[in-house]
C-alpha positions in Angstrom: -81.7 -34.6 86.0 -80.0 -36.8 88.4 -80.0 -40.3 87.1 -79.6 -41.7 90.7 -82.3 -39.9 92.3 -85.1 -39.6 89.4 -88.6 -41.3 89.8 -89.9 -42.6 86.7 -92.1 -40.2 85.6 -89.2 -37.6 85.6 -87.6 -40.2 83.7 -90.6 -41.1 80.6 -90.3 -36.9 80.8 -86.6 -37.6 78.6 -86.5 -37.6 75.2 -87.3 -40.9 73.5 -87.7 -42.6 77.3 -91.2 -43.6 77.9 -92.9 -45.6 80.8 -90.7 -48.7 80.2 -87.1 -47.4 79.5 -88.1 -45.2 82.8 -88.7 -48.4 84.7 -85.9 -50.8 83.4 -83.2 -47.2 84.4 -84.7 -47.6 88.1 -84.0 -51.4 88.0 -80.4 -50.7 86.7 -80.0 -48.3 89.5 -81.7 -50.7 92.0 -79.1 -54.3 90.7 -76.2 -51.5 90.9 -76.6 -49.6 93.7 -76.5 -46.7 91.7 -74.9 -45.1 88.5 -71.6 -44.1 88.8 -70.9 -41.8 85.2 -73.7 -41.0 82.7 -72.7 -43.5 80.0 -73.5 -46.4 82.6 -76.8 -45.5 80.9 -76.3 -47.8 77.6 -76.0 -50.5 80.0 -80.0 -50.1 80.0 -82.1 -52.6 77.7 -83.4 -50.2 75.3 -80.7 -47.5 75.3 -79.0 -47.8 72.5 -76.5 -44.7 71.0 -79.0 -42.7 69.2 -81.5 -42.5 72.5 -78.2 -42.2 74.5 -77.2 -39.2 72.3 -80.8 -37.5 72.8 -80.0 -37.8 76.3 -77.1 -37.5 77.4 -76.7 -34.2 78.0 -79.7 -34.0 80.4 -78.8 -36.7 82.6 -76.2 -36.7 85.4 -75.3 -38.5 88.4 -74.1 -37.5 91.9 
C-alpha cells in the first residue's frame, strides 16, 4: 500500500492501525507534503517500533 496515496480506511485496514493512527498518517502526509521512505512512518504519534515492525513491510511510498 502506498503510504502517499492511501485514504484512511485503507489505512485502519493495517495491522495494529485503526481509525486514529489512519488519520494522524494523512496529517503527517498533509504537514510534509508527502513521505519520502517508509520509516518516515515512526515520525507518526502512535507508531512506535513494534506497530512499525507489523507494518512495515506493507507500506511503501512512490
Amino acid at each position: 500500500m502506498n503510504l502517499n496515496t492511501a485514504d484512511a480506511s485503507a489505512l485502519d485496514a493495517l495491522p495494529g492501525i485503526g481509525p486514529v493512527i489512519a488519520n494522524r498518517i494523512i496529517e503527517w502526509r498533509t504537514e510534509h507534503s508527502r513521505f519520502s521512505r517508509v520509516e518516515e512512518l515512526q515520525e507518526v504519534a502512535g507508531i512506535g517500533p513494534a506497530l512499525f515492525e507489523k507494518v512495515k513491510d506493507r507500506v511503501a511510498v512512490s
